[in-house]
Every structure is written in C-alpha cells, then in structure tokens.
N, CA, C and O atoms as a GROMACS GRO file, in nm:
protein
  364
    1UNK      N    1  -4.189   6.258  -1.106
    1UNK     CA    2  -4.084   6.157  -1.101
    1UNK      C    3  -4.144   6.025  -1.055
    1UNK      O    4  -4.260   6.022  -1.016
    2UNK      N    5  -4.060   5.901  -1.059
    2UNK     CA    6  -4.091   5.767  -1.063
    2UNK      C    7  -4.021   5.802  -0.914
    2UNK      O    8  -3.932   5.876  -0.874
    3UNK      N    9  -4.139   5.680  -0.841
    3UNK     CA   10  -4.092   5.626  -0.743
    3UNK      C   11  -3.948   5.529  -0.707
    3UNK      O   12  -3.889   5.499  -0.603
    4UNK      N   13  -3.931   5.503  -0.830
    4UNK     CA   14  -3.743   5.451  -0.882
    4UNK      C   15  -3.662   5.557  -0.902
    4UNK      O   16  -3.541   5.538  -0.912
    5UNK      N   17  -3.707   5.662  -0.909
    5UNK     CA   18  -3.641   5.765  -0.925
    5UNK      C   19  -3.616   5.897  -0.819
    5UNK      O   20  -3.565   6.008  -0.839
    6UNK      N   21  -3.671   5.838  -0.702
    6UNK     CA   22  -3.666   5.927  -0.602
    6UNK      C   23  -3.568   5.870  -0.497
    6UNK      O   24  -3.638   5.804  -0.420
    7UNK      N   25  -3.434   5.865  -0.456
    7UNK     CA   26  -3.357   5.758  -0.372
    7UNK      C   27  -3.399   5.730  -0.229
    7UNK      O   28  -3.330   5.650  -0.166
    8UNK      N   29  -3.516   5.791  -0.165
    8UNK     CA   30  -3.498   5.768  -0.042
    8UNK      C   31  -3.663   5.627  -0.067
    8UNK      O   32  -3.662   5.512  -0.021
    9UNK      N   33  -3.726   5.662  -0.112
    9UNK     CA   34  -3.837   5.587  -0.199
    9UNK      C   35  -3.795   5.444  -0.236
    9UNK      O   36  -3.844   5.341  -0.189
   10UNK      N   37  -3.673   5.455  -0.348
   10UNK     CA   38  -3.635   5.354  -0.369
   10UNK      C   39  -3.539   5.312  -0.284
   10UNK      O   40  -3.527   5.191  -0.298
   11UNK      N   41  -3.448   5.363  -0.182
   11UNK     CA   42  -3.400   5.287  -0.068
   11UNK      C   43  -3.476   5.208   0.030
   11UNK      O   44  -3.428   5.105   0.077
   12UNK      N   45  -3.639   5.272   0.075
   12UNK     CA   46  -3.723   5.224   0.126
   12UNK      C   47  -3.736   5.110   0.126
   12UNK      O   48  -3.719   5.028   0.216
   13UNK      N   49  -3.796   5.089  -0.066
   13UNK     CA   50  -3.804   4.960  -0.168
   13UNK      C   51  -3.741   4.860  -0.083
   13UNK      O   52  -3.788   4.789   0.006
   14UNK      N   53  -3.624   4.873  -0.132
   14UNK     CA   54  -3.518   4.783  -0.154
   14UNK      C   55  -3.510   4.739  -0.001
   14UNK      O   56  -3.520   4.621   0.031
   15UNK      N   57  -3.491   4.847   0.095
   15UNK     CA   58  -3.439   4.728   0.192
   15UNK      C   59  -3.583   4.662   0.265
   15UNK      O   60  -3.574   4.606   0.374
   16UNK      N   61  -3.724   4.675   0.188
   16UNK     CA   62  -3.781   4.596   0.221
   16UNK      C   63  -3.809   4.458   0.175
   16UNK      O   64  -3.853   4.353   0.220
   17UNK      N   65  -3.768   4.500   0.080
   17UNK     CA   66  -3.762   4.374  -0.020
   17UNK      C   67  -3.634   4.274  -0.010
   17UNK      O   68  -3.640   4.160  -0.057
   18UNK      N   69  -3.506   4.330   0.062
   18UNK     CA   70  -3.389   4.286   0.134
   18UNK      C   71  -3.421   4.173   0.222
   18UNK      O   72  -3.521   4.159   0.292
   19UNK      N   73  -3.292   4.072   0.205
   19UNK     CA   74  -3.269   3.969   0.251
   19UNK      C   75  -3.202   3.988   0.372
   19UNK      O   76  -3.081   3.985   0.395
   20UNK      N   77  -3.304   4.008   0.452
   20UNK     CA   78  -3.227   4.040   0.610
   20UNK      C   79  -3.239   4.185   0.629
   20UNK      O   80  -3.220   4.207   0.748
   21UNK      N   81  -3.263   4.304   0.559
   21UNK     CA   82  -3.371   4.423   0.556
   21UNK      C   83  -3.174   4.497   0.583
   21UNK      O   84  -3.142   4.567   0.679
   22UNK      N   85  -3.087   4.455   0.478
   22UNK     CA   86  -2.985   4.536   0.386
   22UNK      C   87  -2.961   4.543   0.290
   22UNK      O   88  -2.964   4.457   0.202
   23UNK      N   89  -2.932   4.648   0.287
   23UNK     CA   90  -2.853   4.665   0.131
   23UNK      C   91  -2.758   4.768   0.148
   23UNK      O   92  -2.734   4.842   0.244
   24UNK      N   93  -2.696   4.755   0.011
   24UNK     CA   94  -2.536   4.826  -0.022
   24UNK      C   95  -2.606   4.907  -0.074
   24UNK      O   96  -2.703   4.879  -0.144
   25UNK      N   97  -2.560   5.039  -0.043
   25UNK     CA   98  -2.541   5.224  -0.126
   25UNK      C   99  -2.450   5.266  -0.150
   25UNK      O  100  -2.347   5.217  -0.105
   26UNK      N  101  -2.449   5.355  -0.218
   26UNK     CA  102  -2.334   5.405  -0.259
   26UNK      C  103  -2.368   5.558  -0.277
   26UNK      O  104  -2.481   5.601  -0.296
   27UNK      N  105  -2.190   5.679  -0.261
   27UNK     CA  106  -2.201   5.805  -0.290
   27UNK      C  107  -2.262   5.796  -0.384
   27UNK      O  108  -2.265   5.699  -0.460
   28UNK      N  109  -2.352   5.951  -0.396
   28UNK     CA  110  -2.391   5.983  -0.514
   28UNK      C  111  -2.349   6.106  -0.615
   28UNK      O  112  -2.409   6.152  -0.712
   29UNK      N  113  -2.206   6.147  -0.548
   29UNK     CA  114  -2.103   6.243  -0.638
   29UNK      C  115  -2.132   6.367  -0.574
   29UNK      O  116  -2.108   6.469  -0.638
   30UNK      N  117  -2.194   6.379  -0.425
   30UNK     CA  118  -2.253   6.549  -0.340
   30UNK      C  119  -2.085   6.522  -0.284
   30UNK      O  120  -2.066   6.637  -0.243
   31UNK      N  121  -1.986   6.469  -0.262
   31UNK     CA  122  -1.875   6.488  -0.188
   31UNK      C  123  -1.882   6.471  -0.064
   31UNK      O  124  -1.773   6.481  -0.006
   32UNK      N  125  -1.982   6.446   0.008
   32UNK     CA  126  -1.979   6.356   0.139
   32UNK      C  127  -1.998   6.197   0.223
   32UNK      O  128  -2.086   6.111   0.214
   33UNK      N  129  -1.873   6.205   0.304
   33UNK     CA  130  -1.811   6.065   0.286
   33UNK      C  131  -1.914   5.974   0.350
   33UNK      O  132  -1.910   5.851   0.341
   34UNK      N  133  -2.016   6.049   0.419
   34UNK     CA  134  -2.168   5.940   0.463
   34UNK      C  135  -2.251   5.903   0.364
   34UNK      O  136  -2.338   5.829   0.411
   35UNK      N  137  -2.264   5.921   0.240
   35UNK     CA  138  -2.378   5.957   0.172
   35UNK      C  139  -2.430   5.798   0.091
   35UNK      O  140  -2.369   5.703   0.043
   36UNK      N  141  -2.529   5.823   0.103
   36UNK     CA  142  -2.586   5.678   0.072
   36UNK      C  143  -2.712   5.700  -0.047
   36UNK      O  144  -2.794   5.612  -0.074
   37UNK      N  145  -2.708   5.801  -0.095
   37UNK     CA  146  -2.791   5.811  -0.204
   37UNK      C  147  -2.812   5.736  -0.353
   37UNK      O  148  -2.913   5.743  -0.423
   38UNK      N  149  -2.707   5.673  -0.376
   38UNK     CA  150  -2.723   5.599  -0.454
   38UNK      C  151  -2.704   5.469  -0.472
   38UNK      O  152  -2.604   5.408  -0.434
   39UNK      N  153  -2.816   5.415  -0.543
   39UNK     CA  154  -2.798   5.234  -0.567
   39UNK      C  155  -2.701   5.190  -0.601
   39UNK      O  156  -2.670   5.079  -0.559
   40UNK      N  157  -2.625   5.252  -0.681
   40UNK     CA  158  -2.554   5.139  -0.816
   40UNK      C  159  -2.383   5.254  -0.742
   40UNK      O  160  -2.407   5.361  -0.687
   41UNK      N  161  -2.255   5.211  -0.754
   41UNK     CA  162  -2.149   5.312  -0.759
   41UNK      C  163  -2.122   5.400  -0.868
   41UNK      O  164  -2.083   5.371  -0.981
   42UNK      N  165  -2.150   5.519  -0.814
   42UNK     CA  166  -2.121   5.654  -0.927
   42UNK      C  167  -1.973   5.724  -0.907
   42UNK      O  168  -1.921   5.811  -0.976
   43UNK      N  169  -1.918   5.652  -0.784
   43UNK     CA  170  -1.770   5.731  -0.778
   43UNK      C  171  -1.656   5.654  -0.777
   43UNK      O  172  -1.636   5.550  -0.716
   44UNK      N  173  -1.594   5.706  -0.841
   44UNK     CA  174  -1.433   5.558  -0.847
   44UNK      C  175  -1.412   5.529  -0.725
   44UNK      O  176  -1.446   5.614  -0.642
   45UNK      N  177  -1.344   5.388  -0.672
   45UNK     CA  178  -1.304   5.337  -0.616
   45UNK      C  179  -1.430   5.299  -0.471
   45UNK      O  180  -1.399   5.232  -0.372
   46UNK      N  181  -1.568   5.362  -0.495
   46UNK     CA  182  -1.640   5.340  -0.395
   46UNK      C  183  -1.660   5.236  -0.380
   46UNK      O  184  -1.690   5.182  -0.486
   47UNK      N  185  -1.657   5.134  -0.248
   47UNK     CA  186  -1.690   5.028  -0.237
   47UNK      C  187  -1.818   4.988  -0.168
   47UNK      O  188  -1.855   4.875  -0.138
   48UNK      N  189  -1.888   5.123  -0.147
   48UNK     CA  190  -2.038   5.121  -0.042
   48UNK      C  191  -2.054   5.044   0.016
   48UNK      O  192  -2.030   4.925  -0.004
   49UNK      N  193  -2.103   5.099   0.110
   49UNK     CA  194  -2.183   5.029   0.307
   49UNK      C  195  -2.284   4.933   0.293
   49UNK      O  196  -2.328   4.903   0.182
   50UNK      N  197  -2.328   4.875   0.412
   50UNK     CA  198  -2.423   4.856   0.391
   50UNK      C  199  -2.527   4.903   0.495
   50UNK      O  200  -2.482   4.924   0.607
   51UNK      N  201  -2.670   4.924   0.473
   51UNK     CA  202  -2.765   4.997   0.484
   51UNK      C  203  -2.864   4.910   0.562
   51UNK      O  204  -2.904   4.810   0.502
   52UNK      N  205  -2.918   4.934   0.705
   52UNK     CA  206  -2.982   4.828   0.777
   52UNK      C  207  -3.089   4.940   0.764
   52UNK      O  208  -3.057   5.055   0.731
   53UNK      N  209  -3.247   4.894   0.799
   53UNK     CA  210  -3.333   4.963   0.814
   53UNK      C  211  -3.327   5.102   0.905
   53UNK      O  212  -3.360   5.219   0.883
   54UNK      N  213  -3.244   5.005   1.058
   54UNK     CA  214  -3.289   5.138   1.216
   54UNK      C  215  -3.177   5.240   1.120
   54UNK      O  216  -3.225   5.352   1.100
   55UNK      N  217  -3.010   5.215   1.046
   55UNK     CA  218  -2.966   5.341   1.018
   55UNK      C  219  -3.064   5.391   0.953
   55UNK      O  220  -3.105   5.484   1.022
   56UNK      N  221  -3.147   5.379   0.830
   56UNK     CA  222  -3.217   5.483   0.761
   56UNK      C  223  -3.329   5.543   0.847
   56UNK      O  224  -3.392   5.641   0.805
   57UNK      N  225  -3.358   5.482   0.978
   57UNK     CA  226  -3.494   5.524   1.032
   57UNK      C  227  -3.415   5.700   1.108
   57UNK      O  228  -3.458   5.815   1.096
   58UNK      N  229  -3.296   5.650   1.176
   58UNK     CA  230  -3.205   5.758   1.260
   58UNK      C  231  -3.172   5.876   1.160
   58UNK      O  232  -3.164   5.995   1.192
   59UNK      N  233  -3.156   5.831   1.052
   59UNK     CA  234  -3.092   5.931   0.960
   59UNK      C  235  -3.245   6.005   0.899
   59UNK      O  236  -3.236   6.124   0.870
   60UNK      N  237  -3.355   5.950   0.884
   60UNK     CA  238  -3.498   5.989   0.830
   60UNK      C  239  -3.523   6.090   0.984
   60UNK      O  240  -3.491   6.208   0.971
   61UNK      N  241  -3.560   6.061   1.078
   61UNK     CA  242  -3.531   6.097   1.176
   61UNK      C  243  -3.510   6.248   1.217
   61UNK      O  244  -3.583   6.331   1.271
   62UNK      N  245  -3.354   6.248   1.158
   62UNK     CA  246  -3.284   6.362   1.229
   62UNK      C  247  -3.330   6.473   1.048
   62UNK      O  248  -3.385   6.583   1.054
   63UNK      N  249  -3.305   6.429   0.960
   63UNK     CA  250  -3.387   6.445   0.837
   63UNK      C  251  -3.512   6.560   0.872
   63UNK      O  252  -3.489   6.681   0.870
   64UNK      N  253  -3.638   6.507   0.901
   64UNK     CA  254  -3.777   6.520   0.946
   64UNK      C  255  -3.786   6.594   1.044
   64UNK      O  256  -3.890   6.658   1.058
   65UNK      N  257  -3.667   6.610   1.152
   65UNK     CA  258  -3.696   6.718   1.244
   65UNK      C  259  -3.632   6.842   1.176
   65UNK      O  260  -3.655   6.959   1.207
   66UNK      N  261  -3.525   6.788   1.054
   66UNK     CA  262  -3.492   6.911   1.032
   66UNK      C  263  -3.566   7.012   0.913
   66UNK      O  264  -3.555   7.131   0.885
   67UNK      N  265  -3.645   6.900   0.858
   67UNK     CA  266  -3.779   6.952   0.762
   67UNK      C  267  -3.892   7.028   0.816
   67UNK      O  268  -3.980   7.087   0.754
   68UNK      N  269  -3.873   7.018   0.959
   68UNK     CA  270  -3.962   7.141   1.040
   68UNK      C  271  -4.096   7.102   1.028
   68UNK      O  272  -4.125   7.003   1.097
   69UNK      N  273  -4.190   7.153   0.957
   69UNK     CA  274  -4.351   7.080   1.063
   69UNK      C  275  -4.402   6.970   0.999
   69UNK      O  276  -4.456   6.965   0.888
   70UNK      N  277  -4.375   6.863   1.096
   70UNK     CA  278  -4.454   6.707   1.036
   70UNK      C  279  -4.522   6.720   1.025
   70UNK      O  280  -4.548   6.675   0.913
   71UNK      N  281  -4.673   6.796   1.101
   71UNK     CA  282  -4.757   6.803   1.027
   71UNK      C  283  -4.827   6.789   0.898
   71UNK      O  284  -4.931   6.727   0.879
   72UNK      N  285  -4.730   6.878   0.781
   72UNK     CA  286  -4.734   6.866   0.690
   72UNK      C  287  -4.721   6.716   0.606
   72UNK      O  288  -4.782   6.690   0.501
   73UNK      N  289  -4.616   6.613   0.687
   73UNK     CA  290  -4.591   6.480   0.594
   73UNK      C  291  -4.710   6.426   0.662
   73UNK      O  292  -4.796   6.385   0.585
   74UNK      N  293  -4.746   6.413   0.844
   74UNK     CA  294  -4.860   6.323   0.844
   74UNK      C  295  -4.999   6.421   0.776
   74UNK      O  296  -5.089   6.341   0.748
   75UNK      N  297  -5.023   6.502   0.757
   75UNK     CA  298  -5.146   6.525   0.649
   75UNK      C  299  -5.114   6.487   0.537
   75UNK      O  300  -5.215   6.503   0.468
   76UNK      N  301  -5.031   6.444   0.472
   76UNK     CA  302  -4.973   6.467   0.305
   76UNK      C  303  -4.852   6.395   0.333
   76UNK      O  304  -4.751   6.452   0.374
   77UNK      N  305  -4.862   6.193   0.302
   77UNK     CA  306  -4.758   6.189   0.328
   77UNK      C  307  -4.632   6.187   0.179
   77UNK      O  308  -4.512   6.157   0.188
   78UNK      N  309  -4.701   6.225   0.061
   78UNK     CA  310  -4.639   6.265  -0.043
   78UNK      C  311  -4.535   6.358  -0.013
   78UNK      O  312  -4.465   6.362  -0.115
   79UNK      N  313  -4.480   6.446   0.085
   79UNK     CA  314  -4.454   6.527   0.113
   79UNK      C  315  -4.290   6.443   0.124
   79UNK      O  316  -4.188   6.492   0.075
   80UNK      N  317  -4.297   6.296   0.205
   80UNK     CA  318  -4.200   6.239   0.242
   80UNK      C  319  -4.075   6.238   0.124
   80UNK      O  320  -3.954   6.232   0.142
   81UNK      N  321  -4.147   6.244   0.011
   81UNK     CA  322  -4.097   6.241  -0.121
   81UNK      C  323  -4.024   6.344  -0.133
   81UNK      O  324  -3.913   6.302  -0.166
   82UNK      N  325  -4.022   6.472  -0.126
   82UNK     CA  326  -3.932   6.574  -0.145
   82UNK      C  327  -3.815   6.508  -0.052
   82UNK      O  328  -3.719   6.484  -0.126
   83UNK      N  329  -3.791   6.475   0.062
   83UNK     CA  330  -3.680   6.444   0.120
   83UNK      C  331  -3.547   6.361   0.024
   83UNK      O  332  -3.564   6.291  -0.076
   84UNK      N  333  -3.422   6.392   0.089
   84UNK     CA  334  -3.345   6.334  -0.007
   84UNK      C  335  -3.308   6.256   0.113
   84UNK      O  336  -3.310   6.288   0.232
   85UNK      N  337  -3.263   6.109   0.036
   85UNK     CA  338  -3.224   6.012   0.157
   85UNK      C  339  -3.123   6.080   0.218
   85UNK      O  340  -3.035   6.126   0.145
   86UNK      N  341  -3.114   6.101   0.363
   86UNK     CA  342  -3.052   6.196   0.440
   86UNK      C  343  -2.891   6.151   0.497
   86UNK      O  344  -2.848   6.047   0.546
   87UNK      N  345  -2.825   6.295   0.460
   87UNK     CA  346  -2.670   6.243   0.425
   87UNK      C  347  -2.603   6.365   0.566
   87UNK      O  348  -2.631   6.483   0.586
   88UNK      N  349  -2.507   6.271   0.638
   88UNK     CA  350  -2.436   6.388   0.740
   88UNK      C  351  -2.423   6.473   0.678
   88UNK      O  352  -2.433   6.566   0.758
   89UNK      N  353  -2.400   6.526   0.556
   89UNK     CA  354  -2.375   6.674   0.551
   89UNK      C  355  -2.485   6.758   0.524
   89UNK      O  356  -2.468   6.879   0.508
   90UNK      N  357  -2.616   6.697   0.515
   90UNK     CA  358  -2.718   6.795   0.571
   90UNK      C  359  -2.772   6.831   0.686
   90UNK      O  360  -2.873   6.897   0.710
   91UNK      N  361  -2.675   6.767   0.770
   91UNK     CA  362  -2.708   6.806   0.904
   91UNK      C  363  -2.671   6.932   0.987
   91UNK      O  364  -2.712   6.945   1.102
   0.00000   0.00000   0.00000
C-alpha cells in the first residue's frame, strides 16, 4: 500500500504539513462516534473535528501500548504502519 493510503501515515502527512499542525477528519463508516480515520466525509451528515497533533500523539499512545512490544516498531519502524489511526473503540 501507498503511504496515501494508509490513514494514520497520511494523517501524520497532513497535519504536518497543516497550518497551525490541524486538520479536519472524518468517520470512516467503523460506527464509532470518535473515529477520525478518514480525510474526506464518508458518512451523511458528518461534519468532522478537528485534529491537533498532542490528540493524535495520546490516541497513538494508548494505540502502541495496546500493540504490546515496542520493541518491535523501534527495531522496524515500518511496523508503525500496520496501526490504524486509533479510534475509542479500539480501546
């Protein structure tokens, strides 16, 4: 997969490249009302958040402890890539 094609990758992107380090997300149709997986709105009436760096660091975070041994991302940080930008209901 493309690095545009991975959402937590391309959320990265974007809010570095962000004017003031936000941006707007939107659901991505998993049915939970935190979810910030997607760029563009995929669900009627969504009007999406917006997205400061420290939330994605808290939410990567609680994410990564729950991915069990870092180890694995700091040897291999390709690894970061399997993660899905992290949504309360994988918690």
């Amino acid at each position: 997969a493309k690095a545009g094609d991975i959402p937590i990758l391309s959320l990265m992107r974007s809010l570095g490249e962000a004017k003031e380090h936000v941006v707007k997300r939107y659901k991505c149709g998993c049915g939970c009302d935190g979810c910030i997986c997607a760029a563009e709105p995929t669900v009627k009436d969504d009007t999406g958040c917006d997205v400061t760096l420290g939330e994605l660091c808290l939410r990567l975070e609680s994410s990564l402890r729950a991915f069990g041994d870092l180890s694995r991302v700091e040897a291999n940080p390709e690894e970061l890539a399997l993660l899905r930008v992290p949504c309360p209901c994988d918690g």
